[in-house]
N, C-alpha and C positions, 0 to 999 in steps of 0.2 A: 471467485470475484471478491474483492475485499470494497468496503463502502470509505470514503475520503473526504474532508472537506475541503473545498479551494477557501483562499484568507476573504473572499467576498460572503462566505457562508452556506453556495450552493454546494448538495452534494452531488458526488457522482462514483461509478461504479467503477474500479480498473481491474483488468485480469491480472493479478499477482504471480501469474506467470511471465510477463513481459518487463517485470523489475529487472531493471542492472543494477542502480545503486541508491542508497536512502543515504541523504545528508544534512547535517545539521549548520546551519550557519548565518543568523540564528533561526532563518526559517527554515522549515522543514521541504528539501525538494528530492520528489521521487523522479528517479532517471529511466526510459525504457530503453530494452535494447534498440529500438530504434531510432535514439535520438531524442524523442521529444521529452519533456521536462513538466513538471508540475509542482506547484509551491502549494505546502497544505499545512493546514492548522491543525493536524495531529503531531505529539511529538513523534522521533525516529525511532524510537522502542516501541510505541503504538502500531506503529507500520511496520515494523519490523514482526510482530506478535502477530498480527494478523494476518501477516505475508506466509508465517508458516501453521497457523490454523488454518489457514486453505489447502496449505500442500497435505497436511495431515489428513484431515477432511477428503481431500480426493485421493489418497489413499489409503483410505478405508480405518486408521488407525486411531479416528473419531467420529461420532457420530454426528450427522446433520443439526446444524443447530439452529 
């Protein structure tokens, strides 16, 4: 699970296993396979970076942090 902000400031948690696609323009919205959409005030290389410290992390190739 990766932590996100929406552009109102709340955070919340998304499985970064359900990413399709991170885009920049000029907000940042993450796409899930399933259609829904989310607009966040981290840049795209933020979510990008964190998207694969999870996948590392649940495969074992980091430690819990």
């Amino acid at each position: 699970m990766i932590t996100l902000t929406r552009l109102n400031g709340k955070k919340f948690v998304l499985n970064a296993e359900l990413i399709r696609t991170v885009e920049s323009s000029p907000d940042t919205m993450v796409t899930l396979v399933n259609g829904d959409h989310f607009v966040v005030k981290e840049e795209m290389q933020e979510v990008i970076d964190a998207a694969i410290r999870y996948g590392q992390t649940l495969r074992g190739l980091l430690p819990p942090s």
